[in-house]
C-alpha positions in Angstrom: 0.0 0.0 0.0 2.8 2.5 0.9 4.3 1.4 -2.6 1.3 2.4 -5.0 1.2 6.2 -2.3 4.8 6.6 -2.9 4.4 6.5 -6.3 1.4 8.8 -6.3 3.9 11.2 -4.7 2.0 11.2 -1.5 3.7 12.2 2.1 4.7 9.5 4.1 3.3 10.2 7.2 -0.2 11.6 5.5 -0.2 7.9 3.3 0.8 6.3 7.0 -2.8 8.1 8.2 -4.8 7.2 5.1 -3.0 3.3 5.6 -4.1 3.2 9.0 -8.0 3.2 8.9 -7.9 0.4 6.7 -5.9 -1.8 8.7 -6.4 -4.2 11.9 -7.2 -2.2 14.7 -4.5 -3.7 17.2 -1.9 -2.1 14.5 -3.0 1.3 15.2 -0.5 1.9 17.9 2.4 1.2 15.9 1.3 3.2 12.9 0.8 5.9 15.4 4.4 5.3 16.9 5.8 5.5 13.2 4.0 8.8 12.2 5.1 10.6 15.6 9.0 9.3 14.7 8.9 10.6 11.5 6.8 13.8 12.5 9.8 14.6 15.1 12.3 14.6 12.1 13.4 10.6 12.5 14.4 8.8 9.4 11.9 6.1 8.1 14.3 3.1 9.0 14.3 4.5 13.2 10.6 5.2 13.4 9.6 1.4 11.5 11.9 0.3 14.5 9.9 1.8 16.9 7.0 0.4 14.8 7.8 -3.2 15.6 8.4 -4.2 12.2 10.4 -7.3 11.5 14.1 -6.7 10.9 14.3 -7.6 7.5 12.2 -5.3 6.5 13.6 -2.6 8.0 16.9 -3.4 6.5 15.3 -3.2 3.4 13.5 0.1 4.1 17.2 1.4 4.9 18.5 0.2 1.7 16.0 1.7 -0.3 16.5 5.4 2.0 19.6 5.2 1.1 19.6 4.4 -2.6 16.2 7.0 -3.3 13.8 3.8 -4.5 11.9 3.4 -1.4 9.4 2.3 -3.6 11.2 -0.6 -5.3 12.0 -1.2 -1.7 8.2 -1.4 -0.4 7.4 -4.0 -3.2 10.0 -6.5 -3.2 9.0 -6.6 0.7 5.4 -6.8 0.0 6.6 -9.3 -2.9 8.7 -11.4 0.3 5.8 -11.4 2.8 3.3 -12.2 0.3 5.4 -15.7 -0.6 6.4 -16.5 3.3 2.3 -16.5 4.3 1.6 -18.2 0.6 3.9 -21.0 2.6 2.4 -20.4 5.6 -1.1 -21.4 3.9 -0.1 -24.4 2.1 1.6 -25.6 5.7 -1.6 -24.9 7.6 -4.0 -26.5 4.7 -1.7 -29.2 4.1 -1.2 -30.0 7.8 -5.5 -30.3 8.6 -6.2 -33.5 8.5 -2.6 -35.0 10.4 -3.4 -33.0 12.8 -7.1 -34.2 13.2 -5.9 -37.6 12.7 -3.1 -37.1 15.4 -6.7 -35.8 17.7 -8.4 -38.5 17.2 -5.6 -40.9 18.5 -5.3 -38.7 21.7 -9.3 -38.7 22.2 -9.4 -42.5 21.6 -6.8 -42.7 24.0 -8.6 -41.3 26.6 -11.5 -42.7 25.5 -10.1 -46.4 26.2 -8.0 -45.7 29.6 -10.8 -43.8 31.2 -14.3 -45.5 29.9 -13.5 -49.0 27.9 -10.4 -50.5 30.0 -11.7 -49.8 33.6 -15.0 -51.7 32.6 -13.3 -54.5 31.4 -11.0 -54.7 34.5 -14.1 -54.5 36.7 -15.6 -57.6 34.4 -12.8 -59.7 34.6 -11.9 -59.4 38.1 -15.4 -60.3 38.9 -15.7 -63.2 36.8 -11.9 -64.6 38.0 -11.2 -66.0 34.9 -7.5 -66.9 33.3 -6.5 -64.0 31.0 -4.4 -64.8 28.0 -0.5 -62.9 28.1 -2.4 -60.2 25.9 -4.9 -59.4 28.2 -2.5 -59.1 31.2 -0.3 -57.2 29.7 -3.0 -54.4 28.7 -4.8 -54.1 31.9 -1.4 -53.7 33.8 0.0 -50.8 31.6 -3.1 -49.5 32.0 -2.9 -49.4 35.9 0.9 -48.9 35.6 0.2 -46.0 33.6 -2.7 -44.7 36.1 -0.7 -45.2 38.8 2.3 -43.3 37.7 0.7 -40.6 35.1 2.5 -38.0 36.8 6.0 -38.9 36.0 5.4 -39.8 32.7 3.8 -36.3 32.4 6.8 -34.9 34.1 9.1 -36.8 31.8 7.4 -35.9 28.6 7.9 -32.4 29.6 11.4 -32.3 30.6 12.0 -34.4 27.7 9.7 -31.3 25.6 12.4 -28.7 27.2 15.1 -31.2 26.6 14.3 -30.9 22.8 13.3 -27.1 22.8 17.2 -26.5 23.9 18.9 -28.7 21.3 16.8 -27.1 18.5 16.9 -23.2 19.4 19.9 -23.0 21.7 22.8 -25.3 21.3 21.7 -26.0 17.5 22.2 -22.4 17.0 26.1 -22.5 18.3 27.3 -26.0 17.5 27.6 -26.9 13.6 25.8 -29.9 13.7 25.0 -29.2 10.1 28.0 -31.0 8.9 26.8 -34.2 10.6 22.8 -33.7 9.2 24.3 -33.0 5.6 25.5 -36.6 5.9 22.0 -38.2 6.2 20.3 -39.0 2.8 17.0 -37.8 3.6 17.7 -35.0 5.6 20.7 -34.0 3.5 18.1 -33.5 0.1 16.5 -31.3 2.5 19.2 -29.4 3.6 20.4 -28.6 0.0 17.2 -27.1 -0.8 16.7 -25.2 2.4 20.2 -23.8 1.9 20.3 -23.1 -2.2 16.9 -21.4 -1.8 17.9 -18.9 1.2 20.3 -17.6 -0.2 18.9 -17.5 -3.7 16.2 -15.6 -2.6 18.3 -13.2 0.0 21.0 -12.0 -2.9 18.3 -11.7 -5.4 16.6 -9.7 -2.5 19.4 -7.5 -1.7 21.3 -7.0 -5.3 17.6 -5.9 -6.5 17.6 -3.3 -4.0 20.7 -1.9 -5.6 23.1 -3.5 -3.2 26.7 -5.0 -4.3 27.1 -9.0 -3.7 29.6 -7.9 -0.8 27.3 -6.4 0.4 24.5 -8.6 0.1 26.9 -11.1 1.8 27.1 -9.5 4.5 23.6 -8.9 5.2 23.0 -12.8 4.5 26.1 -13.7 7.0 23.6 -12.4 10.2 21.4 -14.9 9.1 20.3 -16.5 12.5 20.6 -19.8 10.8 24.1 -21.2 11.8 25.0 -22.5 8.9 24.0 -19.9 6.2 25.7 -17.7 8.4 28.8 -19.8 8.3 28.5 -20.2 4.2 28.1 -16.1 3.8 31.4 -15.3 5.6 33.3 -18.1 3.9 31.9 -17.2 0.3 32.9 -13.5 1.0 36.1 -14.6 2.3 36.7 -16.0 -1.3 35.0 -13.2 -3.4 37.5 -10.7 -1.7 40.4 -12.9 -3.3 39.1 -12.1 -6.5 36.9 -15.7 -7.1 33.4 -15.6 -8.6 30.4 -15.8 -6.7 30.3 -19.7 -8.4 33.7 -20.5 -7.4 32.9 -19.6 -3.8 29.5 -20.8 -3.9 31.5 -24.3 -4.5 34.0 -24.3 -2.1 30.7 -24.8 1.0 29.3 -27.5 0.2 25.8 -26.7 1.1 24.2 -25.5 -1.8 22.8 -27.6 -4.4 24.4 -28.5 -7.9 21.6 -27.0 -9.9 22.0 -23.6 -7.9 26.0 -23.6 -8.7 25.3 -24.3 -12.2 22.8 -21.8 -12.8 24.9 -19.4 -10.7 27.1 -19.9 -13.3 25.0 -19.4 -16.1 23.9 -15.7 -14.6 27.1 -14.8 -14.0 27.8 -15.5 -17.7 25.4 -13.9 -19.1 25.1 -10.6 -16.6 22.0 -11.6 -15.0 22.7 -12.2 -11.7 19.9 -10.5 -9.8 16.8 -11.6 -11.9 18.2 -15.3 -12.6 19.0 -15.3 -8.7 15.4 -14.3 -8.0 13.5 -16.7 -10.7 15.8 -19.9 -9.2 14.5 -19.0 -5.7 11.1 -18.7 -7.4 11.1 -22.0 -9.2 13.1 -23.7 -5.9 10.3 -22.3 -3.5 7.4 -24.0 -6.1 9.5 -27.6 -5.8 9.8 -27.1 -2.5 6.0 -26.4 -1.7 5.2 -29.2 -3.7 7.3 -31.9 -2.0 5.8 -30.6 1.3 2.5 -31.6 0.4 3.6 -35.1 -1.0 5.5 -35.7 2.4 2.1 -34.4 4.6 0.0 -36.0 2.4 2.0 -39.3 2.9 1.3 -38.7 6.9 -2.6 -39.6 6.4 -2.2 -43.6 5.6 0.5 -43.7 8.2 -2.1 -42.1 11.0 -4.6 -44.4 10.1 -2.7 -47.5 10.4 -1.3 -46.2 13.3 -4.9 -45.8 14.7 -6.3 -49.0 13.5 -3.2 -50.9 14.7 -3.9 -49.5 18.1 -7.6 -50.4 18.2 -7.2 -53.8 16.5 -5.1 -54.4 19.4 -6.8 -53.4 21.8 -9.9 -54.7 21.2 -8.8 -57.9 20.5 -6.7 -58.3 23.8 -10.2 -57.2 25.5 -12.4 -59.3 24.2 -9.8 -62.3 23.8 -11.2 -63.9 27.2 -14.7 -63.6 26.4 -13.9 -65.4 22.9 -11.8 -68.3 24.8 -14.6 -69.1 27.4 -17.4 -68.9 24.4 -15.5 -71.8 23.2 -14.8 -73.2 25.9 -18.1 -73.4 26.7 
């Protein structure tokens, strides 16, 4: 919106009032907070700061101050947030029906330790009859688990936290990358996580009329540990005079189709828009493999939920089928 107003050759701040009845009401503060920055004489970059707005963006913003195309600026970010909550969508839409599945497990679940099984404990130790190994071995997880439901709770949730560290804290400073890169699944992954980052960040950046070096530098802040790690290497090597393919070679985390068409921009002097169709096309691939893998998660929840109930019902009802025919 602030694109299609600066164009116009509307004022900032007035464009900022005009934005600000059209959008969610819980925004209005940080609008206001902008408006009063830049009314005090504050560059844009300081008062989206005070805004809230993610960093990104207001690198971005700075960029474009800086360079006089604020406008260029507003669209490739409105181009950037567009794709990340097109992602967003597809993960959420994508993701339904494992996660009903993955709620219906839980409610039968409960369903069977707090109605069915206590019924059938009742029944059986009334009746005193042999119960097969099945049988037994149900009914006393059942009290086992009843008996102890606490720890197990208590476990699951230091064993939550456990996992919550690994992934945000020490992920973040070891380079356990190396090792993950190794793994066939997870390095495919990996490759494409990688190649498309920083596709789509030097596209973003050398769009925005920055110079790779630049760019790279940016991109080595990345709170990822291992883009981080590849930006600083590859601008090690681009300061001794190799090509942004060259580099991109020497960190091997990228894949071979992004050095090769790397390659083929460089060539032919069209870094910036070949950078930002790969990321484009990458993106597409990678959307679509997500919901082949999710969708793969369906058949695998129901067998998982139809194991569990076969089994159940058949240790449960196992007695009362041996004394029929006994009988």
């Amino acid at each position: 919106m602030l694109r299609l107003q600066i164009e116009s050759g509307i004022i900032i701040t007035y464009g900022l009032k005009l934005m600000k009845e059209v959008l969610p009401r819980k925004l209005w503060p940080n609008i206001d907070l902008i408006i009063y920055h830049l009314e005090q004489g504050s560059s844009l970059e300081i008062a989206l700061t005070h805004g809230n707005l993610p960093k990104l963006c207001i690198t971005m913003v700075s960029i474009g101050e800086s360079h006089g195309n604020l406008a260029k600026t507003f669209e490739q970010c409105e181009w950037f947030y567009d794709q990340r909550a097109e992602l967003k969508k597809i993960i959420k839409s994508t993701s339904a029906y494992p996660l009903l599945l993955i709620l219906l497990v839980i409610l039968l679940m409960i369903f069977l330790t707090t109605i069915l099984l206590p019924q059938f404990i009742l029944l059986y130790q009334t009746t005193q009859i042999e119960l097969p190994t099945m049988t037994k071995f149900l009914l006393t997880s059942h009290l086992h688990l009843i008996k102890f439901y606490k720890v197990y709770l208590l476990l699951l949730g230091l064993f939550t936290i456990f996992i919550y560290w690994i992934l945000k804290t020490y992920y973040s400073k070891k380079r356990w990358y190396r090792y993950l890169l190794k793994l066939p699944i997870v390095n495919n992954y990996l490759l494409k996580k990688y190649s498309y980052t920083v596709s789509f960040y030097l596209s973003l950046f050398i769009n925005n009329g920055l110079f790779l070096l630049k760019g790279l530098e940016l991109l080595s802040k990345h709170p990822d540990v291992a883009i981080k790690d590849a930006s600083n290497e590859i601008m090690k090597s681009v300061l001794n005079g190799n090509t942004l393919t060259e580099s991109l070679k020497m960190t091997n985390i990228f894949l071979p189709s992004f050095i090769e068409m790397t390659l083929l921009y460089e060539k032919t002097g069209t870094l910036e828009k070949g950078l930002a169709h790969y990321s484009l096309h990458l993106q597409k691939q990678i959307e679509s493999e997500m919901k082949q893998k999710l969708k793969w998660l369906e058949p695998i929840f129901l067998l998982i939920v139809g194991a569990i109930l076969l089994f159940v019902l058949y240790a449960l009802f196992l007695p009362i089928f041996t004394l029929i025919s006994a009988i």
